[in-house]
C-alpha positions as CSV (number, residue, x, y, z in Angstrom):
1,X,-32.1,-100.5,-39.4
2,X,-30.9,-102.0,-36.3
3,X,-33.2,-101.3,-33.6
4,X,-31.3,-99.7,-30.4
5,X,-32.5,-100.6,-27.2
6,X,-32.0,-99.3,-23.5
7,X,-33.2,-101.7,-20.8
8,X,-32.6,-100.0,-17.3
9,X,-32.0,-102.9,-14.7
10,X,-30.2,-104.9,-16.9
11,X,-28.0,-106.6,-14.5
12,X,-31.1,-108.0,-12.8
13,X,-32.8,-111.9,-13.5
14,X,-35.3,-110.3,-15.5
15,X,-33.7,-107.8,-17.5
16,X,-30.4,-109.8,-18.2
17,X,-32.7,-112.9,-19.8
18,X,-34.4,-109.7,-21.7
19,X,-31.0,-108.6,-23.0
20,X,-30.5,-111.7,-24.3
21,X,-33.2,-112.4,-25.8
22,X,-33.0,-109.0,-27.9
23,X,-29.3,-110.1,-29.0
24,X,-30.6,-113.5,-30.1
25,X,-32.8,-111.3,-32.4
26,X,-30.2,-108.9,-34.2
27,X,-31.1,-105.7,-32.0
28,X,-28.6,-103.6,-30.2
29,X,-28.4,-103.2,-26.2
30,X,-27.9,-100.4,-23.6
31,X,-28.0,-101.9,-20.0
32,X,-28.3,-100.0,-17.7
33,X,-27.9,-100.8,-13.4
34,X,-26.8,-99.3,-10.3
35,X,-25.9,-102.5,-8.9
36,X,-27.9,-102.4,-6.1
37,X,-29.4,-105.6,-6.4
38,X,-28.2,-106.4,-9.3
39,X,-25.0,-108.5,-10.3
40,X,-22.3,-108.4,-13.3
41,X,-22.4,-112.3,-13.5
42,X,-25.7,-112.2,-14.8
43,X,-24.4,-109.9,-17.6
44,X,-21.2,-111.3,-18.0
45,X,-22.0,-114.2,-20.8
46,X,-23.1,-111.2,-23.3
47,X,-19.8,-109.5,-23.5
48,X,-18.4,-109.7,-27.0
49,X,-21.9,-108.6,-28.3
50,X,-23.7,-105.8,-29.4
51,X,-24.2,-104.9,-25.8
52,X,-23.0,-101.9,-23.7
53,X,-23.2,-101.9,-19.4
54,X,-23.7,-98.1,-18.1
55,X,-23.3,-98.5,-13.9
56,X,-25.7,-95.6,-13.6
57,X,-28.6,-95.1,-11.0
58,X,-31.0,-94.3,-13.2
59,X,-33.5,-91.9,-10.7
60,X,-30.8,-89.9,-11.8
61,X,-30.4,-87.9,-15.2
62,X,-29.8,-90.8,-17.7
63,X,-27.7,-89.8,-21.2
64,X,-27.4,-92.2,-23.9
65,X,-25.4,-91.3,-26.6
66,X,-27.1,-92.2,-30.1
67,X,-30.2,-93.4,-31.1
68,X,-32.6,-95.2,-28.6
69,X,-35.4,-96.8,-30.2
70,X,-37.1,-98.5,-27.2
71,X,-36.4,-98.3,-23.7
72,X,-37.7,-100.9,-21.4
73,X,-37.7,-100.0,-17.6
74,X,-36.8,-103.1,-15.4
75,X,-34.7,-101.4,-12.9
76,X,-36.3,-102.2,-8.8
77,X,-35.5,-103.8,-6.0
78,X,-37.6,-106.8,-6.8
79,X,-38.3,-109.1,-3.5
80,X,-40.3,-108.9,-0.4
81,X,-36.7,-108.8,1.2
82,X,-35.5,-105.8,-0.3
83,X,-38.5,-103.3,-0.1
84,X,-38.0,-103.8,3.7
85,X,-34.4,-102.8,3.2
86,X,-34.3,-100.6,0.9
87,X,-38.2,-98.8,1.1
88,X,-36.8,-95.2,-0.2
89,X,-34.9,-96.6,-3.2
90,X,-37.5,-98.8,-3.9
91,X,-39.9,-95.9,-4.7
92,X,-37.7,-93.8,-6.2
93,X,-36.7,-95.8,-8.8
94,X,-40.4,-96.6,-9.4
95,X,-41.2,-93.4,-9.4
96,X,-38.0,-91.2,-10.6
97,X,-36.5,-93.7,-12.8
98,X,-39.8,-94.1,-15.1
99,X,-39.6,-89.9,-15.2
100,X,-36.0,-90.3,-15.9
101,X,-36.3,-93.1,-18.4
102,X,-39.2,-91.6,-20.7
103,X,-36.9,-88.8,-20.8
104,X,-34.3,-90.4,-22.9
């Protein structure tokens, strides 16, 4: 069986090269990303694959349709830069979005 797998910040460095790489081997992908910090382009070269984008902030309640085999929970502001900008969001999807995540 195909293994189904969510990856919350998948529009970010880390979680797009993760998406990837679980396409290259034969699994399927749910991304999910607010955008924040974030960006489409770094998603865009997996369209046409057995990959599906949810914009969703996931310290919010996250539905996902199916079966989800593995979820792996990239999503956070992720430089020096942004925790001074964005402090509050920065915990809360630390903190909320790994509640949120285990939920699915």
């Amino acid at each position: 069986m195909k293994q189904r797998i969510v990856i919350t910040g998948a529009a970010g460095f880390i979680g797009s090269h993760l998406a990837e790489a679980l396409l290259n081997r034969d699994c399927s992908v749910v991304g999910i990303d607010n955008l924040l910090t974030g960006d489409l382009a770094n998603i865009a070269h997996l369209a046409g694959r057995d990959f599906v984008f949810v914009k969703h902030d996931v310290t919010n309640y996250i539905y996902i349709s199916g079966p989800v085999h593995y979820v792996l929970h990239w999503a956070s502001p992720a430089s020096p830069i942004d925790y001074l900008e964005l402090p509050i969001p920065t915990l809360k999807v630390g903190a909320l979005g790994t509640h949120k995540a285990l939920g699915l």
